[in-house]
MARBA-3410 file (N, C-alpha, C, O; in Angstrom, 1 decimal):
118
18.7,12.4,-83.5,18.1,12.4,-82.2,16.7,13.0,-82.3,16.5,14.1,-83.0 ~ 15.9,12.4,-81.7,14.3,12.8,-82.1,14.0,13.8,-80.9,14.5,13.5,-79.8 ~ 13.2,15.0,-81.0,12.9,16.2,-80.4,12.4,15.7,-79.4,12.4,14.5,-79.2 ~ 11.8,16.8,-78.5,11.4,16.4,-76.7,9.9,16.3,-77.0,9.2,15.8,-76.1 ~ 9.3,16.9,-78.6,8.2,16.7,-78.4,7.5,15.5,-79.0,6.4,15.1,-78.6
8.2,14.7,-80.3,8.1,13.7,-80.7,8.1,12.7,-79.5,7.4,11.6,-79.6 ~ 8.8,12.8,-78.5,8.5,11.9,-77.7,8.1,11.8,-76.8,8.1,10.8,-76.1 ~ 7.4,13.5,-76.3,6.5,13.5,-75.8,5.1,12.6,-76.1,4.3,12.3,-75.2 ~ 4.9,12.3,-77.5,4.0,12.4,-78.4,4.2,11.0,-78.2,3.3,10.2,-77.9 ~ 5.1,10.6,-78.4,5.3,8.7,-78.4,4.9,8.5,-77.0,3.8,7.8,-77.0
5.3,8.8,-75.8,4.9,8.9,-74.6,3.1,8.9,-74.2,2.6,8.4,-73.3 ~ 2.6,9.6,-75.2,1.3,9.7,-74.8,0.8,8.3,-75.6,-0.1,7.6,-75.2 ~ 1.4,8.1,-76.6,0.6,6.8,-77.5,1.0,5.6,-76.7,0.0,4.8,-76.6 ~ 1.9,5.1,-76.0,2.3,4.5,-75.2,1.5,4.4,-74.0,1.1,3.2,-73.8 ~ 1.2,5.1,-73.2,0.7,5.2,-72.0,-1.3,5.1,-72.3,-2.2,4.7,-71.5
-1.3,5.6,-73.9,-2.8,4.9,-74.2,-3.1,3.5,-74.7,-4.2,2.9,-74.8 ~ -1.7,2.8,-75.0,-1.8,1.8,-75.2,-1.8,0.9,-74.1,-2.6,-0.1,-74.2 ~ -0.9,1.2,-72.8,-0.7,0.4,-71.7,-2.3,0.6,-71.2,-2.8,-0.5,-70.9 ~ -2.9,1.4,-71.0,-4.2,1.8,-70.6,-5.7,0.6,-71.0,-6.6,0.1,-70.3 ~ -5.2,0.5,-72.5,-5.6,-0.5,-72.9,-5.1,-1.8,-73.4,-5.5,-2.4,-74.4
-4.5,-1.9,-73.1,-3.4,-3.5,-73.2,-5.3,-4.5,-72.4,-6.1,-4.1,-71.5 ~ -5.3,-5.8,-73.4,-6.0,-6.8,-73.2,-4.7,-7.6,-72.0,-4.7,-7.6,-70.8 ~ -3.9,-8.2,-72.6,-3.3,-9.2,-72.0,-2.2,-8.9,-70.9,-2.3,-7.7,-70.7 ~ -1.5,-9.3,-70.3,-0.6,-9.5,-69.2,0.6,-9.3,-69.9,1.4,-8.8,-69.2 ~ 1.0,-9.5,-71.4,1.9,-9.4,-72.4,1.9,-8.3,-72.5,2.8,-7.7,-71.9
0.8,-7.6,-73.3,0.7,-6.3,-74.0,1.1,-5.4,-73.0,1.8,-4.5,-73.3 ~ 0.5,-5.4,-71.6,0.9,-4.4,-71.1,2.3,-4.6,-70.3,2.7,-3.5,-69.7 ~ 3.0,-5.4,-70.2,4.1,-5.7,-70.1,5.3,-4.7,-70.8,6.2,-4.1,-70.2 ~ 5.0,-4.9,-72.5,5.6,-4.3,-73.4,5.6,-3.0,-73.3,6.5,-2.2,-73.4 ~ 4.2,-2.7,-73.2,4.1,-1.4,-72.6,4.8,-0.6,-72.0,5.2,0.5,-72.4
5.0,-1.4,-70.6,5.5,-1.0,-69.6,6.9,-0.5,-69.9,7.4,0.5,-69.6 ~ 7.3,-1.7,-70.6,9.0,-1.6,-71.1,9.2,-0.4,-72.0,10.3,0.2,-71.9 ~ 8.3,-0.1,-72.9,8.8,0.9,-73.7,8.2,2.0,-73.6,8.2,2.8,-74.6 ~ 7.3,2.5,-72.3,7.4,3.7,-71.6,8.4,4.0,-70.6,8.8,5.1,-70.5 ~ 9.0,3.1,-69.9,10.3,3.0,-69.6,11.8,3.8,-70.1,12.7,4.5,-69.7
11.3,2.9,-71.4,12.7,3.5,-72.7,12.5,5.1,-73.0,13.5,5.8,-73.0 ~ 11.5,5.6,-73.2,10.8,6.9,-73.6,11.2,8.0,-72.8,11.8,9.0,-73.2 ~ 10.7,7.6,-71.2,10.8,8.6,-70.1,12.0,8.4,-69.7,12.4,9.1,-68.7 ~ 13.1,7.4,-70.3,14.7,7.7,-70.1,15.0,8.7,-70.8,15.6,9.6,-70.2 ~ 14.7,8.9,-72.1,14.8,9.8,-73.5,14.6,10.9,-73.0,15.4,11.8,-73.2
13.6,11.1,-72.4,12.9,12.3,-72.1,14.0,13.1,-70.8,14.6,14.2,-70.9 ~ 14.0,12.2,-69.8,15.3,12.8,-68.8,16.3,13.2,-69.1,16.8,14.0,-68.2 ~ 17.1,12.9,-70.3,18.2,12.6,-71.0,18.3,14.0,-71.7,19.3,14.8,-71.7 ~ 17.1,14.0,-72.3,16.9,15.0,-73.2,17.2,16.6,-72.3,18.0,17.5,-72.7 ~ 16.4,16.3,-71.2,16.2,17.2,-70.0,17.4,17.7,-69.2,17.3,18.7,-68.4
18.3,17.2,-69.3,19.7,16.8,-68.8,20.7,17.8,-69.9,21.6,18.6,-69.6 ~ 20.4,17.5,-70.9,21.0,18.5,-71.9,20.8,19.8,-72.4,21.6,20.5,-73.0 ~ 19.2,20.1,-72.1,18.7,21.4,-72.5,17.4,21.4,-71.2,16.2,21.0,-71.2 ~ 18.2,21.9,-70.2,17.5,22.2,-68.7,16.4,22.8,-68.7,16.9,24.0,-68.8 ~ 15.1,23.0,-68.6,13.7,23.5,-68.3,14.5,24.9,-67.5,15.3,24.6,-66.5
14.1,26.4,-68.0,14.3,27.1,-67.5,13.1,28.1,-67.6,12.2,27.9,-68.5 ~ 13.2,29.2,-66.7,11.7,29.8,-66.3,11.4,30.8,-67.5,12.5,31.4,-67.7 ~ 10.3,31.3,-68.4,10.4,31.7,-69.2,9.5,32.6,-69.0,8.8,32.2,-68.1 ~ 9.0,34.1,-69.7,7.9,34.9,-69.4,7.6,35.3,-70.7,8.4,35.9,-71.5 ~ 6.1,34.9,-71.0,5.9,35.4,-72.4,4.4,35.8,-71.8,3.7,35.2,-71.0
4.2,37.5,-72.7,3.3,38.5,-72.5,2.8,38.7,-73.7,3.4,38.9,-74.7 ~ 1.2,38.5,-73.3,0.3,38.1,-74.7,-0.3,39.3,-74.9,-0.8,40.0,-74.1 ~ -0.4,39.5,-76.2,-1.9,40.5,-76.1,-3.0,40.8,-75.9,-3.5,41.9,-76.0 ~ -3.8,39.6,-75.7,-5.1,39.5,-75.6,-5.5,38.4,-75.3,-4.6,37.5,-75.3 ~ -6.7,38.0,-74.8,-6.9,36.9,-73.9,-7.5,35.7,-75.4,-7.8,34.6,-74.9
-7.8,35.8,-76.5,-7.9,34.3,-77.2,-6.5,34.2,-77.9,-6.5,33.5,-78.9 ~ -5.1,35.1,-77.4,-3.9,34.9,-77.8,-3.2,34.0,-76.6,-2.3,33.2,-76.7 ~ -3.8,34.4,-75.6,-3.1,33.8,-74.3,-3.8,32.4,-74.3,-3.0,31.4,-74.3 ~ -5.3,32.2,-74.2,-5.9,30.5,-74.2,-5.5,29.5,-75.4,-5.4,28.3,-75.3 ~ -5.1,30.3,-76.8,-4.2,29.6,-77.7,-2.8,29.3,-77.2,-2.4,28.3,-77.8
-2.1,29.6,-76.4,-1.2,29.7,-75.7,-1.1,28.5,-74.5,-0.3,27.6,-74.3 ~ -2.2,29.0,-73.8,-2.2,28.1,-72.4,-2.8,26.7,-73.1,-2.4,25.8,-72.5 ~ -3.6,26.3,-74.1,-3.8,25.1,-75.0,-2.5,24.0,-75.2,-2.5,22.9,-74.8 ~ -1.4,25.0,-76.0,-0.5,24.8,-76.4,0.5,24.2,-75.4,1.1,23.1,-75.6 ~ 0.6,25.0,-74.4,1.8,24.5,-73.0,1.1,23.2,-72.4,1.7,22.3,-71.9
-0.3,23.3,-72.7,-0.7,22.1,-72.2,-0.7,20.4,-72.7,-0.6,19.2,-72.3 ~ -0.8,21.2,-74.2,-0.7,20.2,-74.7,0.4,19.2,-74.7,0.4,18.0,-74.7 ~ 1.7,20.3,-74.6,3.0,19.5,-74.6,3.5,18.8,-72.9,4.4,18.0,-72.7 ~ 2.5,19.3,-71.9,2.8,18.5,-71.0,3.4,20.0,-70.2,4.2,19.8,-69.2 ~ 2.9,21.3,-70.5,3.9,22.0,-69.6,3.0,22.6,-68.8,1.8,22.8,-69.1
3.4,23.2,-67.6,2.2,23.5,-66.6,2.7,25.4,-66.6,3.7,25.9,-66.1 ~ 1.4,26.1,-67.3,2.0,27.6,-67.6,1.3,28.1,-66.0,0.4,27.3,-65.6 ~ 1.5,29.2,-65.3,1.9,29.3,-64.1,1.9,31.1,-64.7,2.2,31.5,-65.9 ~ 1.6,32.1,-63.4,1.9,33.6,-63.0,2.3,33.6,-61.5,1.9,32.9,-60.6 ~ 3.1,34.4,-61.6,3.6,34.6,-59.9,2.3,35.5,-59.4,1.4,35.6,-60.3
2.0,36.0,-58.4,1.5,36.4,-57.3,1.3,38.4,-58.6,2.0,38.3,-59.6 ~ 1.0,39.0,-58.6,0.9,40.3,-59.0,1.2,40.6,-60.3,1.6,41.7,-60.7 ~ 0.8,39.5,-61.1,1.6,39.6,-62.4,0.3,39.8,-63.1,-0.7,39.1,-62.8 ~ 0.4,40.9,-64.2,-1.4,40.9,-65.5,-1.2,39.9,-65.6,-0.3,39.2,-65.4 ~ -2.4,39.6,-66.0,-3.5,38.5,-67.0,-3.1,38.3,-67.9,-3.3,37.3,-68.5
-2.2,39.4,-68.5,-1.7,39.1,-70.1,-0.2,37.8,-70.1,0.1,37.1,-71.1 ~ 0.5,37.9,-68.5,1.9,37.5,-68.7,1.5,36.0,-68.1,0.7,35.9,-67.2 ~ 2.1,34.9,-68.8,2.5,33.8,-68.7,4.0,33.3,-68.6,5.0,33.8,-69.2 ~ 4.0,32.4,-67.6,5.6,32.0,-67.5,5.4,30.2,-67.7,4.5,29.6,-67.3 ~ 6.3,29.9,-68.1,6.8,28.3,-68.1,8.2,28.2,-68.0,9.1,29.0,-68.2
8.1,26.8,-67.7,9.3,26.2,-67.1,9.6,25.0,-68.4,9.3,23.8,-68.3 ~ 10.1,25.6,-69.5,10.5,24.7,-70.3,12.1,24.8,-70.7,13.0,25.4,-70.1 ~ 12.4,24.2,-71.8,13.9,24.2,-72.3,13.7,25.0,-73.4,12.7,25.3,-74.0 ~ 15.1,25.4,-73.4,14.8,26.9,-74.9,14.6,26.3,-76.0,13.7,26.5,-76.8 ~ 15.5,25.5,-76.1,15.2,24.6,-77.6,14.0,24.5,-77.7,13.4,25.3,-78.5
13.2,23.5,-76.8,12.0,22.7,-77.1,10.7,24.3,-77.7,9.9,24.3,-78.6 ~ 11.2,25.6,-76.7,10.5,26.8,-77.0,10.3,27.2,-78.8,9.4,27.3,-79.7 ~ 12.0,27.5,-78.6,12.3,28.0,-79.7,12.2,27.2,-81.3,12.6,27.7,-82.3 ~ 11.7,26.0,-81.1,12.1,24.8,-82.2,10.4,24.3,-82.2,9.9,23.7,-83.2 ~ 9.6,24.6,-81.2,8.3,23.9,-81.4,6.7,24.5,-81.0,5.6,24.2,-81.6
7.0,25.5,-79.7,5.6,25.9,-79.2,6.0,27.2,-79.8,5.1,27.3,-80.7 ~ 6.7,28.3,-80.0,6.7,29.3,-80.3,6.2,29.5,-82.2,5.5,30.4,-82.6 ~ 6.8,28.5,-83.0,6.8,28.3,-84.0,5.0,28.1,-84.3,4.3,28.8,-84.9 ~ 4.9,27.1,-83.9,3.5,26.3,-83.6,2.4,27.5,-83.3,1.5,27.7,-84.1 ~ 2.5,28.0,-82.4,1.9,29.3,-81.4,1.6,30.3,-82.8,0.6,30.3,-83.5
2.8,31.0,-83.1,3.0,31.7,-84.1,2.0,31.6,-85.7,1.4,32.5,-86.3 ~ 2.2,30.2,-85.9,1.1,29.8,-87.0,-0.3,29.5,-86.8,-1.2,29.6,-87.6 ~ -0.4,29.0,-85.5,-2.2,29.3,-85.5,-2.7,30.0,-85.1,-3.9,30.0,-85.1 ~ -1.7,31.5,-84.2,-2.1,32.2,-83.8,-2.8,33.1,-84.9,-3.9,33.6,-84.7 ~ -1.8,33.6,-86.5,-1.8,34.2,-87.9,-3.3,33.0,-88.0,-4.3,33.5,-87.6
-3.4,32.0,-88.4,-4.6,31.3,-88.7,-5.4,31.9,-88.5,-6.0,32.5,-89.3 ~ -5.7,31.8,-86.9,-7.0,32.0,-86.4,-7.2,33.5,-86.8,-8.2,33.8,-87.4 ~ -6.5,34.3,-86.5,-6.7,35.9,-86.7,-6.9,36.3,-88.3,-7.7,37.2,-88.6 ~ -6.1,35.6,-89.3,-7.0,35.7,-90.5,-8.5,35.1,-90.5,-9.2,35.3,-91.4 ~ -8.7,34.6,-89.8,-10.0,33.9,-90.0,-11.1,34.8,-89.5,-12.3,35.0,-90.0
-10.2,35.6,-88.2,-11.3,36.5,-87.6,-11.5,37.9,-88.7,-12.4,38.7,-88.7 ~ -10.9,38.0,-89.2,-10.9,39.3,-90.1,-11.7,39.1,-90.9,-12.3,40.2,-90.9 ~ -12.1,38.4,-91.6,-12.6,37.8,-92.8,-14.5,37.9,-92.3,-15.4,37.5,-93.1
END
């Protein structure tokens, strides 16, 4: 079974493809197998439910590496009403957390911070 973000990722090549489809055909097919994808996707969603998450950064080019990252995967990072600048919350699934942006996060965050030392 392919991850939520691999098809996330098929999802976006898809929907650039239908964008540019020349013919009446191409985007047809398109249509059909963005279709197939965003079933996958609900499916997926259905199994490992988007729940509310709070992750507290330390510093603000840890937090825009961060808000980059949620974005990139399609997730919309959000603070309630009185909350620091440091705390971010999303509404994702733990897996997709724990298996892809935290991992991810984690290594370019070490990247970039060796880079700044240097």
């Amino acid at each position: 079974m392919t991850s939520e973000s691999q098809l996330r990722e098929k999802l976006r090549k898809i929907e650039a493809l239908f964008v540019g489809a020349g013919t009446a055909g191409e985007r047809l097919a398109a249509e059909a197998a963005l279709q197939r994808v965003r079933a996958r996707v609900e499916e997926l969603a259905r199994h490992d439910p988007p729940i509310e998450q709070q992750f507290s950064l330390p510093d603000q080019w840890s937090r825009h590496l961060f808000l980059a990252l949620c974005r990139r995967y399609g997730l919309r990072p959000f603070r309630y009403r009185r909350q620091r600048r440091n705390t971010v919350m999303v509404r994702a699934s733990r897996g997709f957390v724990d298996r892809v942006l935290l991992p991810e996060f984690t290594e370019l965050e070490g990247a970039s911070k060796c880079m700044c030392t240097r």
